[in-house]
C-alpha positions as CSV (number, residue, x, y, z in Angstrom):
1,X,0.0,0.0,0.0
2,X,1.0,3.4,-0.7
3,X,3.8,4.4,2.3
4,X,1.8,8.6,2.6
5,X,-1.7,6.5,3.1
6,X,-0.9,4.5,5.3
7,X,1.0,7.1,7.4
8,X,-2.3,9.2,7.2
9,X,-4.6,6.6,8.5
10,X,-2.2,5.7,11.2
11,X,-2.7,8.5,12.1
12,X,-6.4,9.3,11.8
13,X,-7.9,6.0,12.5
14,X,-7.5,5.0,16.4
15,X,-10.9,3.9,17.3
16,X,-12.8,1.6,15.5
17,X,-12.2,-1.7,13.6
18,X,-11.1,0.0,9.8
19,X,-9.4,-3.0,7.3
20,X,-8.1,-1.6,4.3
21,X,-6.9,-3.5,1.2
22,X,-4.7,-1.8,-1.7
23,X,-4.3,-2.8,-4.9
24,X,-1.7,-4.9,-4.8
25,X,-3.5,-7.1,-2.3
26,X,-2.0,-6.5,1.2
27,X,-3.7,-5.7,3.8
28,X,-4.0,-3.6,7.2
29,X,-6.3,-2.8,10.2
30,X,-6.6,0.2,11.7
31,X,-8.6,1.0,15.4
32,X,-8.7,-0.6,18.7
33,X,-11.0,-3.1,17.1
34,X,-14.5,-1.6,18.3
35,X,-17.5,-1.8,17.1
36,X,-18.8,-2.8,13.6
37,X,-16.4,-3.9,11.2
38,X,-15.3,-2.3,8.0
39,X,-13.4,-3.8,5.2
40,X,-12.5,-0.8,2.4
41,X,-10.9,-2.5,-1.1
42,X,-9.2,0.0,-3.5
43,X,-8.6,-1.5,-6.6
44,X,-6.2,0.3,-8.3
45,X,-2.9,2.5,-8.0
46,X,-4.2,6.2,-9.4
47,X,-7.0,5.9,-6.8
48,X,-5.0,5.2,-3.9
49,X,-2.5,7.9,-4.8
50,X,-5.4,10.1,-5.4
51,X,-6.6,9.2,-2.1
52,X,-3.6,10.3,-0.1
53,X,-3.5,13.6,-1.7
54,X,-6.9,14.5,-1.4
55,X,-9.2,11.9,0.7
56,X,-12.6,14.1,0.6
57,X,-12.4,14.0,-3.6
58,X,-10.8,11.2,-4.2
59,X,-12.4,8.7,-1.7
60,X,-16.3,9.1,-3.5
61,X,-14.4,9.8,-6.8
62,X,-13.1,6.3,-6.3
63,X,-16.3,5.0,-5.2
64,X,-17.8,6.2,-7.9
65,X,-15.6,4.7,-10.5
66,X,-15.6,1.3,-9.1
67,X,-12.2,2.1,-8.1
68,X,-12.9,1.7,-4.2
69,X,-15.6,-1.1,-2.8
70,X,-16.8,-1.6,1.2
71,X,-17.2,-5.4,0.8
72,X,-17.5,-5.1,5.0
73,X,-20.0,-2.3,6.1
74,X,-21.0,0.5,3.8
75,X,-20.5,3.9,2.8
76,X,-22.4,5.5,6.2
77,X,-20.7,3.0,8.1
78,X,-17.3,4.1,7.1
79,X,-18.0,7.8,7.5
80,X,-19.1,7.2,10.7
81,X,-16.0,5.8,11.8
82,X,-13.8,8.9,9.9
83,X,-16.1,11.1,12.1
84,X,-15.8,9.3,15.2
85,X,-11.8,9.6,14.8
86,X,-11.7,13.6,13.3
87,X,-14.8,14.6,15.9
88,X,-16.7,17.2,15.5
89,X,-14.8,19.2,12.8
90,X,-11.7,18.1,11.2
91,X,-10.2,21.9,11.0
92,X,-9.5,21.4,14.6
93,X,-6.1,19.7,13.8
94,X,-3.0,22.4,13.1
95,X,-2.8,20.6,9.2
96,X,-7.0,20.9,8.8
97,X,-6.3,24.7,10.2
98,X,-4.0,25.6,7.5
99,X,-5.9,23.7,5.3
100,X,-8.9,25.8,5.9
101,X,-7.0,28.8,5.9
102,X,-5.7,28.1,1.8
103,X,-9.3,27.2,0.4
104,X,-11.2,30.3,2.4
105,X,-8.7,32.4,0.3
106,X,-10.5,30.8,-2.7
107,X,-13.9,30.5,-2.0
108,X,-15.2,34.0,-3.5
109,X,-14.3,32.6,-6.7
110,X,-15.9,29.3,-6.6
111,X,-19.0,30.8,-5.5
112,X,-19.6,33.9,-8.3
113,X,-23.0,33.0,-8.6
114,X,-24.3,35.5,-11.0
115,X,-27.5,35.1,-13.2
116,X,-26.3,33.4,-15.7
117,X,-24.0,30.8,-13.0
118,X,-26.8,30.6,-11.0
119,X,-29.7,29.1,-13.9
120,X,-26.4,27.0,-14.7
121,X,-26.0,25.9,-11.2
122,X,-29.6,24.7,-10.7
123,X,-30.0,23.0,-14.0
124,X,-26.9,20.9,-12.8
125,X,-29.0,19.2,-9.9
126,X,-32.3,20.1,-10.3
127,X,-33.1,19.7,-14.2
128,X,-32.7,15.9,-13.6
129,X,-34.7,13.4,-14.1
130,X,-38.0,14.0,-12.2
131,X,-38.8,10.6,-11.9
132,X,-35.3,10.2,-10.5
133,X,-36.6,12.2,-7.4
134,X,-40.0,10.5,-7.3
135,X,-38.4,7.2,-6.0
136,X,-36.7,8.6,-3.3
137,X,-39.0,11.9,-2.2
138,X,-42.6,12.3,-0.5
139,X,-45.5,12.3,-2.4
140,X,-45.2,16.0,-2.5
141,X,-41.9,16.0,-3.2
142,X,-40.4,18.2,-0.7
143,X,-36.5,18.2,-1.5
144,X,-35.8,19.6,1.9
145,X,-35.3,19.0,5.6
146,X,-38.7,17.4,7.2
147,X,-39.9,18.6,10.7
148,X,-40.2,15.3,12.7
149,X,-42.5,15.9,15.7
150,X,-42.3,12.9,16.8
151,X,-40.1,10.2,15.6
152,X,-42.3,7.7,14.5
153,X,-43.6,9.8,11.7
154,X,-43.5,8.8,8.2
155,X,-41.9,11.3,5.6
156,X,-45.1,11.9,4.4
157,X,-46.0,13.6,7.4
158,X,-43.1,14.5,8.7
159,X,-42.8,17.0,5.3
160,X,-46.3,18.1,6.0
161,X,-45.5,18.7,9.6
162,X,-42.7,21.6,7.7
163,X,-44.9,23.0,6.1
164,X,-47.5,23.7,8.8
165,X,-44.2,24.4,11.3
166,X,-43.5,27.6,8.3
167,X,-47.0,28.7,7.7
168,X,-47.5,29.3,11.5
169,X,-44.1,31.1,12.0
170,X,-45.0,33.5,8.6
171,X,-48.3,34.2,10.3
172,X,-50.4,34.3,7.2
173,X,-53.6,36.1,6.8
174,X,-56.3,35.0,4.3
175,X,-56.3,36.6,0.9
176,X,-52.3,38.1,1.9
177,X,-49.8,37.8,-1.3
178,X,-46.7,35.5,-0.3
179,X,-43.4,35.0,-2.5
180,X,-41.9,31.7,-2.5
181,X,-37.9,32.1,-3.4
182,X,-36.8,28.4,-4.7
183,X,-40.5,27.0,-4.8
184,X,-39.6,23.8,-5.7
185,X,-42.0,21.1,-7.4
186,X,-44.8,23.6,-5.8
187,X,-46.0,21.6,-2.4
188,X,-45.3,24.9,-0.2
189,X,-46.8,27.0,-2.7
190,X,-49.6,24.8,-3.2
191,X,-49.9,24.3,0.9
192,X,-50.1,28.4,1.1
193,X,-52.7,29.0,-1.5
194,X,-54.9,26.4,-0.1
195,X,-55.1,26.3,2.8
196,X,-55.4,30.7,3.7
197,X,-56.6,31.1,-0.1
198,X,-54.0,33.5,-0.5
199,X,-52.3,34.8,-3.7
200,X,-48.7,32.9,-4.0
201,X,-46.0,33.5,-6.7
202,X,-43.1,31.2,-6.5
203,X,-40.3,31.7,-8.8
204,X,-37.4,28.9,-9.9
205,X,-34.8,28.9,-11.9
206,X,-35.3,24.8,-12.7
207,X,-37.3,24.2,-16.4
208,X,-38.2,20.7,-14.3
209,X,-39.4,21.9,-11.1
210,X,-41.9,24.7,-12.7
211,X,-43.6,22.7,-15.4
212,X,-44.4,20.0,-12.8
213,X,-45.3,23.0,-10.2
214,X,-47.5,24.8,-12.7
215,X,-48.8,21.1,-13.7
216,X,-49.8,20.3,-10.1
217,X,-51.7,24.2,-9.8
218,X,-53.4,23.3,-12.9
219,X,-55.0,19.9,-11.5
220,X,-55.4,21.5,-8.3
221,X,-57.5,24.1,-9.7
222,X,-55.4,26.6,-7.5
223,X,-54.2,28.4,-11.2
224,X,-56.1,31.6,-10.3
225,X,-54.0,31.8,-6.5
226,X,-50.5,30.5,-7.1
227,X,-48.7,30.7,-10.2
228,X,-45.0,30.0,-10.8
229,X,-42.2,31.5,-12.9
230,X,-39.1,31.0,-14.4
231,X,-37.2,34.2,-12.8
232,X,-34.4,35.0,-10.9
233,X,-35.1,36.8,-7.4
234,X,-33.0,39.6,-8.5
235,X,-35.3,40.4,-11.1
236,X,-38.0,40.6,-9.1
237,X,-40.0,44.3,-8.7
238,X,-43.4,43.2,-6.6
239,X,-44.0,43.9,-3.4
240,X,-45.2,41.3,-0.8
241,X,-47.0,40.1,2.7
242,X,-44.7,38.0,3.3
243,X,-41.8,36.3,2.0
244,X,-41.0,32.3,1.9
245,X,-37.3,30.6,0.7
246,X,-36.7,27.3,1.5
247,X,-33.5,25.2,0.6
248,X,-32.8,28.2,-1.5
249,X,-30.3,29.9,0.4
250,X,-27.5,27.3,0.3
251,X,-27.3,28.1,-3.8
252,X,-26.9,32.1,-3.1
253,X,-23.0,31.9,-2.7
254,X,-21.4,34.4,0.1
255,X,-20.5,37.1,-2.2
256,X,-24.5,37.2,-2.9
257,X,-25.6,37.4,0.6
258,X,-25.8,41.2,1.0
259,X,-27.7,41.1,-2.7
260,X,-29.9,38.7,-1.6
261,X,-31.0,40.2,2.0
262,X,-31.2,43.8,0.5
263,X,-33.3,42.4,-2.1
264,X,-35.8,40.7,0.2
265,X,-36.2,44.2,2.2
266,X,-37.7,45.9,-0.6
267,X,-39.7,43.1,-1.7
268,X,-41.3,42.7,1.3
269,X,-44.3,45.6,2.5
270,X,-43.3,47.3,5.9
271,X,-45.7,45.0,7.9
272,X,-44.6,41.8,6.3
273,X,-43.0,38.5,7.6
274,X,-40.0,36.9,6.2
275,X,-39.2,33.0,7.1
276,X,-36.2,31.5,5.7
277,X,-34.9,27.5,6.1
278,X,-31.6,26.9,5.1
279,X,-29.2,24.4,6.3
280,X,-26.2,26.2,8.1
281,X,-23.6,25.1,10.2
282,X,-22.5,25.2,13.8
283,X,-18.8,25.8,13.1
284,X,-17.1,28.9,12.1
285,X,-17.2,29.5,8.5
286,X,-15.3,27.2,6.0
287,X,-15.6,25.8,2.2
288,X,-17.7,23.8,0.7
289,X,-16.9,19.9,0.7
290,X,-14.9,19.4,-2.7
291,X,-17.4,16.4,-4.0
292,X,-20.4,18.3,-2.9
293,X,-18.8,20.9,-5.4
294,X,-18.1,19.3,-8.0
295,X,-20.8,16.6,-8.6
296,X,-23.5,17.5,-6.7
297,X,-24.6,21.5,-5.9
298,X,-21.7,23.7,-8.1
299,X,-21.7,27.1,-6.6
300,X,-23.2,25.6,-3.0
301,X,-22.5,27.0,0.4
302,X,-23.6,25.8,3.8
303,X,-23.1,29.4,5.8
304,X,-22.7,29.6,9.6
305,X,-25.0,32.5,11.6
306,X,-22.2,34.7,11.8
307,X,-21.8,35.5,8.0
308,X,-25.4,35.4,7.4
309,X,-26.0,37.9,10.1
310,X,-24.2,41.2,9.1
311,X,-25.8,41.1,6.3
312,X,-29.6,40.8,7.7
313,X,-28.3,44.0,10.0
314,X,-27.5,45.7,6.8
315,X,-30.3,45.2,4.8
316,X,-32.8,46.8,7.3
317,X,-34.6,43.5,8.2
318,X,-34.9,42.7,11.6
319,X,-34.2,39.2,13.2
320,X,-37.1,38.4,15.5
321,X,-36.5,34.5,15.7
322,X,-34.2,31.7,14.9
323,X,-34.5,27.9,15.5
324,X,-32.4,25.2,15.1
325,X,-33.9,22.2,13.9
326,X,-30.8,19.2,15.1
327,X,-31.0,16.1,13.2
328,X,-33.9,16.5,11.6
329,X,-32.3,16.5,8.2
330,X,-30.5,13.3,9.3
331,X,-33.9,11.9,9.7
332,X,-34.8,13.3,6.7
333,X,-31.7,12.0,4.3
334,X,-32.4,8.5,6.6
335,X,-35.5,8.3,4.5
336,X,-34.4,9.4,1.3
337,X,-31.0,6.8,1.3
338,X,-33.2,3.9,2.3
339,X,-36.0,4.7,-0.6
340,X,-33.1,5.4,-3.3
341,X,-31.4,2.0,-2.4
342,X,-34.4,0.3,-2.5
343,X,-35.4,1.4,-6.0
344,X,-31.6,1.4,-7.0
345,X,-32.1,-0.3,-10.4
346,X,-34.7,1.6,-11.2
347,X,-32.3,4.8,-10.4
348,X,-29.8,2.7,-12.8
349,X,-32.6,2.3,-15.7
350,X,-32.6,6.2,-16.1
351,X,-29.0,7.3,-15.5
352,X,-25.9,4.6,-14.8
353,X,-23.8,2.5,-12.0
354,X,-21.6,5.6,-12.2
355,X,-25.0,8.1,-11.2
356,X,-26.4,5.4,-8.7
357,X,-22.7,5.0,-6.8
358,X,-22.4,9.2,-7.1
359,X,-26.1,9.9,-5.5
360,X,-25.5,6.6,-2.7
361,X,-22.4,8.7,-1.6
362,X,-24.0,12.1,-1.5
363,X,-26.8,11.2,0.2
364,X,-25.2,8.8,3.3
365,X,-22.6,11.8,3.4
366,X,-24.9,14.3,4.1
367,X,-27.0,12.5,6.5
368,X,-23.8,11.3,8.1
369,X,-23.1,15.3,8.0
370,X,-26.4,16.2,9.8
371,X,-25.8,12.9,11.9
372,X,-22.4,13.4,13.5
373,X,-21.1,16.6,12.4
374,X,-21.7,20.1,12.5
375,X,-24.6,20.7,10.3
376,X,-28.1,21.7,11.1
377,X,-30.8,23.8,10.0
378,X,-31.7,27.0,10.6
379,X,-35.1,28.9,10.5
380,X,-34.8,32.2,10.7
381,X,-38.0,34.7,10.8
382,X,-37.6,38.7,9.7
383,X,-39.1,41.6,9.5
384,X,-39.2,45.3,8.9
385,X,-40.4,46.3,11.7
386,X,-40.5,45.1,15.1
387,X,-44.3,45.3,16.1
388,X,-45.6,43.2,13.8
389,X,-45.6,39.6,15.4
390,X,-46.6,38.6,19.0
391,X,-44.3,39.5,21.9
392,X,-44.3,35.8,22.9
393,X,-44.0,32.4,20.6
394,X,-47.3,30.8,21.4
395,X,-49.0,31.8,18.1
396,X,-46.9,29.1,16.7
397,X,-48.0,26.2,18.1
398,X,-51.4,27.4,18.2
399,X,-51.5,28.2,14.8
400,X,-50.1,24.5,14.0
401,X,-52.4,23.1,15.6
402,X,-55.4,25.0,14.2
403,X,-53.6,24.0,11.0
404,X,-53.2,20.1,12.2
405,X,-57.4,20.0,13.2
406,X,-57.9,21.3,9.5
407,X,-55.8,18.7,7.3
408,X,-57.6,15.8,9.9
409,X,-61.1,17.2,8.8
410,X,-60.3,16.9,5.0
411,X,-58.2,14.1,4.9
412,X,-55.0,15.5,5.1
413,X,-55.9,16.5,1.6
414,X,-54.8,20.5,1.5
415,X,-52.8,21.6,-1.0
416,X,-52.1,18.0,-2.2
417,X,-54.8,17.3,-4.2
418,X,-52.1,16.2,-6.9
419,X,-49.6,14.8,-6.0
420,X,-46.1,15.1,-7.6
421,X,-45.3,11.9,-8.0
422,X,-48.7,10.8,-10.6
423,X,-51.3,9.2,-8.1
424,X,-54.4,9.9,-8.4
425,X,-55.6,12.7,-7.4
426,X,-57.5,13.2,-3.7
427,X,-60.8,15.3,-3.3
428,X,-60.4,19.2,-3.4
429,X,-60.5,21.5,-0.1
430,X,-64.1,23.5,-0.2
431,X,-63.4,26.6,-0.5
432,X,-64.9,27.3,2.5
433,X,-62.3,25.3,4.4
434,X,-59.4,28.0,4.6
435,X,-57.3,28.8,7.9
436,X,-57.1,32.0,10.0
437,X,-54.2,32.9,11.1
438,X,-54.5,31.4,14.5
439,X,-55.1,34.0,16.5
């Protein structure tokens, strides 16, 4: 085996039970022994020098090539013994330190996300396949962290648990216009115009995402209330009640964030709400994860408060609540890994083994993320003014469960009337049926 690997795993790897094999067919173990047991083959000698150069690239790369197997344990088995050995951040160590240091310096480049970058960007991931991410979403196709309230939910409800979580924090009155930045296949939208019968534009960037969103309004017969658009939020001029982006914020880049909170000010009406769900991290501020880069979200950044924050202060919009949701993406990405590897070949029929072996890594390294390291998700409300929610937070769970009382007395049917992934449809909402704001 390659003499600089094996020095780094010595000296990485001392808990655990880690058995690598190199390509010449010798073997080591690494760990005290503990735990599960997990047996990592690389077959050949550019993917184990690749690996000792740059593990974080090279290690799915190789995966991904059939260059590297687990034939003992699996992908989120293996990163959960890295993680248990580098803890909570591996930029604690001097060498992860400088390391950090070098690819900070960079980041402003690798993160231009203009206009035309941006549409580029999102046609990357989310121009794929939709029926791709119909055998591993919800029925509503909700591509974004669930709200577990208790932990025996299903995804299904667990995803409609967000939505009603959001809708009670924005405080939406009937009839109120509400943007949706990053709508998606269209359930929040949908959710929104149903249930408060309120007028909804939600803009994307994704061909994919808005002909199956306008689709959906269509069937719904919610065409009149919500309609969605192919626009960037920088080109939008309207002013509105309140303002909605979820799993959205990650794609802005940090040399957009003061564009992008300045932007929101004046789109929203001096009494509005703001709510915003993006994942963040717990750390201080660092790069994004060179796969994640490069195969997955081009242009991506996971941001810590502290850069998000300065420029909220600048923009005029007040903060007037943040909450951490912890783990519940791991939860979430739980779901999504075990449905993707159960329809595997059916992944394989539209793309490749090369896709199916990319997607199996990105998705068991972000919930292994979520899971042991330092990401989370943060929901952060704003304003303009400081007056216009309640003093305390009890509107919020009254409002949910208002919101809860009226999906159990119409079948759990708002907003999802058609469903994004083909079933048949489910009887329409009266319109008589709508929610106050739960006051």
């Amino acid at each position: 085996m390659n003499i600089l690997l094996q020095r780094i795993i010595d000296k990485a790897i001392h808990t655990g039970n880690l058995t690598v094999t190199g390509p010449n067919g010798a073997t080591r173990t690494y760990g005290d022994g503990t735990g599960d047991k997990v047996h990592m083959v690389i077959h050949t000698k550019r993917a184990e020098r690749a690996i000792a150069l740059h593990p974080s690239l090279a290690i799915p790369e190789a995966f991904m090539e059939q260059e590297l197997d687990f034939v003992e344990g699996d992908v989120l088995s293996f990163l959960h013994l890295i993680y248990q050995n580098l803890g909570i951040s591996w930029t604690d160590s001097s060498w992860g330190k400088l390391l950090n240091s070098a690819r900070l310096a960079f980041r402003p480049l690798q993160q231009l996300n203009t206009t035309r970058r941006s549409k580029k960007n999102v046609e990357h991931h989310y121009d794929l396949s939709g029926a791709l991410y119909k055998l591993f979403l919800d029925d509503d196709m909700q591509y974004s962290c669930a709200y577990f309230e208790r932990p025996d939910m299903t995804l299904e409800e667990a995803q409609l648990a967000k939505k009603r979580h959001i809708a009670a924090k924005l405080r939406i009155k009937p009839g109120q216009s509400v943007l949706d930045i990053g709508c998606g296949w269209g359930g929040l939208g949908l959710y929104i115009a149903k249930t408060f019968e309120s007028e909804v534009l939600g803009v994307t960037l994704s061909h994919e995402q808005h002909q199956v969103a306008t689709e959906r309004a269509q069937a719904a017969g919610l065409d009149r209330n919500v309609h969605f658009e192919i626009r960037d939020y920088r080109d939008l001029s309207e002013r509105f009640d309140r303002i909605v982006s979820v799993g959205m914020f990650e794609h802005v880049g940090i040399t957009q964030y003061q564009t992008f909170f300045d932007k929101c000010a004046t789109l929203l009406k001096p009494d509005g709400v703001m709510l915003l769900h993006t994942i963040g991290r717990t750390a201080p501020p660092t790069t994004t994860n060179a796969f994640i880069r490069k195969h997955i979200f081009p242009g991506g950044y996971i941001p810590a408060l502290s850069e998000m924050m300065p420029a909220i202060e600048k923009s005029g919009l007040a903060v007037t609540d943040v909450e951490i949701l912890r783990l519940h993406y791991a939860e979430t990405l739980k779901h999504w890994r075990e449905r993707f590897l159960a329809n595997r070949d059916k992944v394989k029929d539209i793309y490749d083994e090369r896709f199916c072996r990319m997607w199996e890594f990105y998705l068991c390294g972000s919930e292994a993320s979520f899971r042991w390291q330092d990401l989370v998700n943060f929901q952060v409300q704003l304003t303009r003014k400081n007056d216009v929610l309640p003093m305390t937070r009890d509107y919020i769970s009254k409002c949910e469960k208002t919101l809860e009382m009226h999906e159990m007395a119409h079948g759990k049917a708002v907003a999802q009337d058609q469903p994004a992934n083909g079933t048949k449809a489910r009887p329409k909402t009266s319109r008589n049926g709508r929610v106050s704001d739960g006051k």
